[in-house]
C-alpha positions in Angstrom: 2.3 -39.6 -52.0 0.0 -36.6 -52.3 1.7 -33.9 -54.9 3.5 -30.7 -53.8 1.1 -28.7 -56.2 -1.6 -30.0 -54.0 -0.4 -29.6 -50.6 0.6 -26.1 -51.7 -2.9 -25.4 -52.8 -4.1 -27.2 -49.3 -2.3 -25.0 -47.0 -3.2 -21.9 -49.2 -6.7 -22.4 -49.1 -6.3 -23.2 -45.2 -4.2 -20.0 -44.9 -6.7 -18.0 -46.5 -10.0 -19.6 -44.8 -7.8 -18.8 -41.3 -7.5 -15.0 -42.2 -11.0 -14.7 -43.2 -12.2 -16.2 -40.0 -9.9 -13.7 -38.0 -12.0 -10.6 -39.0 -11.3 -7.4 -37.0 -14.1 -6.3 -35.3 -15.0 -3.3 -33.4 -16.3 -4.3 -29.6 -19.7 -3.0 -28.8 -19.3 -1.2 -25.5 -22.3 0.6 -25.3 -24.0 -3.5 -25.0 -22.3 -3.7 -21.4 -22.8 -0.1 -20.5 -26.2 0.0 -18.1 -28.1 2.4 -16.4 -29.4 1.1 -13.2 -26.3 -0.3 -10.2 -25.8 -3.7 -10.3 -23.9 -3.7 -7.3 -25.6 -5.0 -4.1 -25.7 -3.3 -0.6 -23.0 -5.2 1.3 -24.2 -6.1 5.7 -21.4 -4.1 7.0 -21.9 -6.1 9.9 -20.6 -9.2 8.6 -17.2 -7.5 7.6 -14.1 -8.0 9.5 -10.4 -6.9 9.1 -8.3 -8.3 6.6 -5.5 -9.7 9.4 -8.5 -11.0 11.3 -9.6 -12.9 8.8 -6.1 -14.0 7.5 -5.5 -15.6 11.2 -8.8 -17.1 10.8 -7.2 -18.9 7.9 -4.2 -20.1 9.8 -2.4 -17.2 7.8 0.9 -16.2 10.1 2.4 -13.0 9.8 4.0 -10.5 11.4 3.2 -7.1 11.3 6.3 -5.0 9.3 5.1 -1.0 10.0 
């Protein structure tokens, strides 16, 4: 059987190598930010109305206003 001085070291060590690891920092926003779109154009000829497309999907509703 392992000795409670031990096991109390163990899980102080572990407890201390844990809050080390969990290091607050600061998010670099400015690394997503960009400067050209990355959207792209979308064929507004493909688009079709949302209940249009739900019947498509077997979706059945009925219309409440």
């Amino acid at each position: 059987m392992i000795p409670q001085r031990i096991v109390g070291a163990l899980l102080s060590v572990a407890t201390a190598l844990t809050l080390a690891a969990c290091d607050a920092k600061t998010p670099d926003y400015k690394s997503i930010w960009s400067t050209t779109p990355t959207t792209t154009p979308v064929d507004k000829a493909s688009l079709i109305p949302f209940p249009d497309y739900l019947n498509k999907l077997g979706v059945q509703s009925k219309q409440v206003v």
